[in-house]
C-alpha positions as CSV (number, residue, x, y, z in Angstrom):
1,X,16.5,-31.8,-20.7
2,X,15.0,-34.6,-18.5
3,X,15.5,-38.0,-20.4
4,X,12.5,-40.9,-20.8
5,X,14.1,-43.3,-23.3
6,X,16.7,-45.9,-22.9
7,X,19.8,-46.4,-24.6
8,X,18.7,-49.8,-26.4
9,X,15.6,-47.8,-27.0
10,X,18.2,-44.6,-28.5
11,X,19.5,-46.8,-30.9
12,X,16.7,-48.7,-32.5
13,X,14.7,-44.9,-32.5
14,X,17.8,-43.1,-34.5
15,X,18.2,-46.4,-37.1
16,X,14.4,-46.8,-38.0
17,X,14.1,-42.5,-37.8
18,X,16.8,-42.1,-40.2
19,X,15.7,-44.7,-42.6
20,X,12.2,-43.7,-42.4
21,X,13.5,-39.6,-42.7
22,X,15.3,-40.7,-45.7
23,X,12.4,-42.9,-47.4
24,X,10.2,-39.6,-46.8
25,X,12.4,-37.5,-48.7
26,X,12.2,-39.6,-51.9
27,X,8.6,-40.3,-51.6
28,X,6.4,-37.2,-52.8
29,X,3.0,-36.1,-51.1
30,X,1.4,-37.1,-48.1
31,X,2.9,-40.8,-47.5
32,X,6.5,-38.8,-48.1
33,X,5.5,-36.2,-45.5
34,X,4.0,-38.4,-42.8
35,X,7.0,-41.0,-43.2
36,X,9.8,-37.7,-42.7
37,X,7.3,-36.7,-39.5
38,X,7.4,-40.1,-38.1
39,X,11.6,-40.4,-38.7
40,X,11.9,-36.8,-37.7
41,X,10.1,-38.0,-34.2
42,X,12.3,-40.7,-33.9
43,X,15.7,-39.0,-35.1
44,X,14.7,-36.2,-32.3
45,X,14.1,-39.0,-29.8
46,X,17.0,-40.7,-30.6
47,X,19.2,-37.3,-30.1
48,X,17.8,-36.6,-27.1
49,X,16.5,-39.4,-25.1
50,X,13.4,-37.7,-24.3
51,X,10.2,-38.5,-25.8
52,X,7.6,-35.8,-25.9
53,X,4.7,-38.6,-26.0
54,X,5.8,-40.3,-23.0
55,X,5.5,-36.8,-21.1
56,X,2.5,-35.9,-21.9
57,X,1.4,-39.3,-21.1
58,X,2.9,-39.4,-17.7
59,X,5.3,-42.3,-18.5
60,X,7.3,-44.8,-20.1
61,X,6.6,-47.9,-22.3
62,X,3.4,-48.6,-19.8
63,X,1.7,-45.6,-21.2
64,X,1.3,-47.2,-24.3
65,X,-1.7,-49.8,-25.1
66,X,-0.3,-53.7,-24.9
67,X,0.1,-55.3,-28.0
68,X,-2.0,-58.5,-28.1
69,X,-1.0,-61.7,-30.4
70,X,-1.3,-65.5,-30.4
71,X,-0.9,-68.6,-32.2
72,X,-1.1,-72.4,-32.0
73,X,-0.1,-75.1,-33.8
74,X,-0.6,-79.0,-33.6
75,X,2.2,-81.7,-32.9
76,X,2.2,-84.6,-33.6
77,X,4.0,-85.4,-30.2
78,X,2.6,-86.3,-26.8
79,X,2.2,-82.8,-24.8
80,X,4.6,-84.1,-21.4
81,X,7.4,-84.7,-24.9
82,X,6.7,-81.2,-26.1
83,X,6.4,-79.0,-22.4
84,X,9.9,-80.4,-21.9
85,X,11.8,-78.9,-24.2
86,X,9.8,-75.7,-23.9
87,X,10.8,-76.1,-20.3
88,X,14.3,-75.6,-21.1
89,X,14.5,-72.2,-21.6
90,X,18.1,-72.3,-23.4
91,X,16.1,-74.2,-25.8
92,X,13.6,-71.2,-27.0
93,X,15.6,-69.6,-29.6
94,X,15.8,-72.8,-31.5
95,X,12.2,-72.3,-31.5
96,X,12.1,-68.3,-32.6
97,X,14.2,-67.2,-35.4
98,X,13.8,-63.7,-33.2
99,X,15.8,-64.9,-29.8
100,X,19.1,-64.6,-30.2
101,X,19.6,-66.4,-26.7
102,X,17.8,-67.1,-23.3
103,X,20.1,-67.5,-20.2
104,X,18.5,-69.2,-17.1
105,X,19.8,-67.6,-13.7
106,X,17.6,-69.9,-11.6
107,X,14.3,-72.2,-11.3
108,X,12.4,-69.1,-12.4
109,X,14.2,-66.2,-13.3
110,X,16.2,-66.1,-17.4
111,X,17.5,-63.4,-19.4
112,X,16.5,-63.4,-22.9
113,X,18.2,-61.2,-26.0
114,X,16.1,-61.1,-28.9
115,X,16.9,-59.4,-32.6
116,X,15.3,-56.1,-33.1
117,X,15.0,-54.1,-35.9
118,X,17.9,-53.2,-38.5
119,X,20.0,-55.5,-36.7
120,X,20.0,-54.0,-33.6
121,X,18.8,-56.3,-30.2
122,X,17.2,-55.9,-26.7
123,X,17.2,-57.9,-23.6
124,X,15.4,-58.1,-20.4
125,X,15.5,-60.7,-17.5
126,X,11.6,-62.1,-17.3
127,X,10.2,-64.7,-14.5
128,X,8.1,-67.4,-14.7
129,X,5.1,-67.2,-12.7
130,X,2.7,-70.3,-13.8
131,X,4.3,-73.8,-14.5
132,X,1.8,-76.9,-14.7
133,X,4.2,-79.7,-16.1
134,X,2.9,-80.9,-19.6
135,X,-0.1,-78.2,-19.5
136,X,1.2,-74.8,-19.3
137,X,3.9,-72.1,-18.6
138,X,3.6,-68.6,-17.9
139,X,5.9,-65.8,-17.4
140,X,6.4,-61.9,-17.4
141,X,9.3,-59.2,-17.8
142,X,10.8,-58.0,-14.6
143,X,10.5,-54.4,-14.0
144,X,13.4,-52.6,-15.9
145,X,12.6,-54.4,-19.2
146,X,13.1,-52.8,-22.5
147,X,10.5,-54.5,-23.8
148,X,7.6,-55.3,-21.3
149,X,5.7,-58.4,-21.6
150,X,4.0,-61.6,-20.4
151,X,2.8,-64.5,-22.2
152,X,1.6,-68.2,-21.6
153,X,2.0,-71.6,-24.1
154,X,-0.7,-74.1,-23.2
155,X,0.1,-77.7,-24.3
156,X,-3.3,-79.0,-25.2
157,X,-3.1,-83.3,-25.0
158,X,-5.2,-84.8,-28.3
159,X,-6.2,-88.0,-28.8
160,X,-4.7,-89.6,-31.5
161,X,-1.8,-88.7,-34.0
162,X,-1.0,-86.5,-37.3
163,X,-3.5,-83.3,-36.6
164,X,-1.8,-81.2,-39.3
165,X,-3.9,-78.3,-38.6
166,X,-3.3,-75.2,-36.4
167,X,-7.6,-74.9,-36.7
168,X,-8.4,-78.3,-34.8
169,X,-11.7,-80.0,-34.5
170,X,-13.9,-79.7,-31.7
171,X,-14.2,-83.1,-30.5
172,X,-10.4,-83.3,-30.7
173,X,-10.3,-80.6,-28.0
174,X,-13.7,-82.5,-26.7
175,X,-11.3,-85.5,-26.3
176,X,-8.6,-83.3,-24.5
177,X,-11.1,-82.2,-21.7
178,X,-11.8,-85.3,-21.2
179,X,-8.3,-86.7,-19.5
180,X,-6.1,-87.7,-22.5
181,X,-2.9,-89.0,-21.6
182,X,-0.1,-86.6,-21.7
183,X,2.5,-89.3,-22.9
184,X,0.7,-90.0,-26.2
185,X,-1.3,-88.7,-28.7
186,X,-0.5,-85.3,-30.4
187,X,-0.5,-82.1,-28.4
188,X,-1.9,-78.0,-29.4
189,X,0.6,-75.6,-28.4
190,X,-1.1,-72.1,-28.2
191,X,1.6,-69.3,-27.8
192,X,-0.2,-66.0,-26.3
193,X,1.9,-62.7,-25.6
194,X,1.1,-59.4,-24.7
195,X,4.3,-56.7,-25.1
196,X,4.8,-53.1,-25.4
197,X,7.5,-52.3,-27.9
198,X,10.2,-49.8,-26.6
199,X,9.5,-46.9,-28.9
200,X,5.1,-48.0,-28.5
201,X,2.6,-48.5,-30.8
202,X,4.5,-46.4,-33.6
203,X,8.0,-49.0,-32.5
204,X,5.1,-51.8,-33.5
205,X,4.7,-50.1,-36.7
206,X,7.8,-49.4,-37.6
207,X,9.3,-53.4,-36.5
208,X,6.6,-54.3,-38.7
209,X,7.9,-52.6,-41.8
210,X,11.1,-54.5,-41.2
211,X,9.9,-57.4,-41.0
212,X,10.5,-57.7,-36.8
213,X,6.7,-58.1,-35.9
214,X,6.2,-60.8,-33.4
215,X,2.3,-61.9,-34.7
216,X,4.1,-62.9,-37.9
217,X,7.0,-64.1,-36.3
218,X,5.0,-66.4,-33.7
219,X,3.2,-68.2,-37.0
220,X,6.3,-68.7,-39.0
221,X,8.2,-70.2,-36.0
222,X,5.5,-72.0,-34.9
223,X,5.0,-73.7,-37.9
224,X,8.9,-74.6,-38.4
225,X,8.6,-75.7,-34.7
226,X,6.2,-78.6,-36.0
227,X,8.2,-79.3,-38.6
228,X,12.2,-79.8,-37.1
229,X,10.3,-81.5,-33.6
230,X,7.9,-84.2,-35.6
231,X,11.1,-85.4,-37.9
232,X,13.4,-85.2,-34.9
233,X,15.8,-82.7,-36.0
234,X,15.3,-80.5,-32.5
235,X,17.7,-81.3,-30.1
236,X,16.7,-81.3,-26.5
């Protein structure tokens, strides 16, 4: 039997299937049935390393629809002071609770491990294609990724100091447009990602469940981002 799914994408099918198989056969009626379908799917996929979905659909992961999320936050740290610790990639999984750690190979290229779920992980090398210093970095998976994705952070300058909210103003972003020096003031940071989870959309579903969902991930890290970098506690 031809095979479509990858190993790392084997073993987080067969954990979620078998959890979901066995949450259907406690739960009674239609919810019961249509979790034991989706962790029989999964279990089968899993076994096999064919996926039935992916061959009627002519592919692999980029068959499936791209996942869209994003998120910002405010600092209150001038945005040059903020890019550069973004800019040191080994510094990212202080940043999200999901990367487990990012290894630079050179000036563009890193290989990042992130937690999946049920306490299983993937990896995948990704390169970065856009870098304005103090303004904005952009990147994408390599080909060969078990998860594919791109993203960008902007690093929006503000003028002034303590914008506590994630929902600024307009004439704070009015100020940024403006020329506000990147060395002072406080800065947006405005995480956007587009992936495609290795099992697709029902992988998105199932990460969710567990609590592995990067929308809800982004905010929480975010948010403890602001906090540990505005008392000091992040170490460059």
């Amino acid at each position: 039997m031809e095979t479509n799914v990858g190993q790392q994408g084997r073993i987080i099918s067969g954990a979620a299937g078998g959890l979901l198989a066995l949450l259907g056969a406690r739960q009674r009626g239609p919810i019961g049935l249509l979790l034991a379908a989706a962790g029989g799917y999964l279990v089968y996929r899993a076994a096999t390393g064919n996926d039935p979905v992916m061959q009627v659909t002519g592919g692999g992961a980029v068959a499936s629809k791209p996942i869209f999320v994003e998120h910002s936050v405010v600092i209150d740290r001038p945005a040059s002071q903020v890019y550069e610790y973004w800019r040191k990639l080994e510094n990212l999984p202080n940043v999200m609770s999901h990367l487990e750690s990012v290894t630079v190979l050179d000036d563009r290229r890193s290989r990042w491990v992130a937690k999946a779920p049920l306490g299983s992980h993937v990896e995948w090398e990704a390169e970065i294609v856009n870098d304005k210093p103090g303004e904005r970095i952009g990147w994408h998976s390599l080909p060969g990724a078990t998860v594919d994705n791109a993203g960008s952070v902007q690093f929006e300058a503000l003028a002034g100091g303590h914008q506590g909210s994630a929902q600024s103003s307009g004439n704070q972003a009015a100020g940024a447009a403006g020329g506000v020096n990147l060395n002072s003031g406080s800065t947006r940071v405005h995480v956007a990602l587009s992936y495609r989870p290795p099992a697709g959309p029902l992988g998105a579903a199932v990460a969710k469940m567990f609590g592995e969902e990067p929308s809800q991930q982004i905010a929480e890290d975010l948010q403890k981002f602001k906090q540990s970098f505005e008392s000091g506690s992040s170490k460059n």
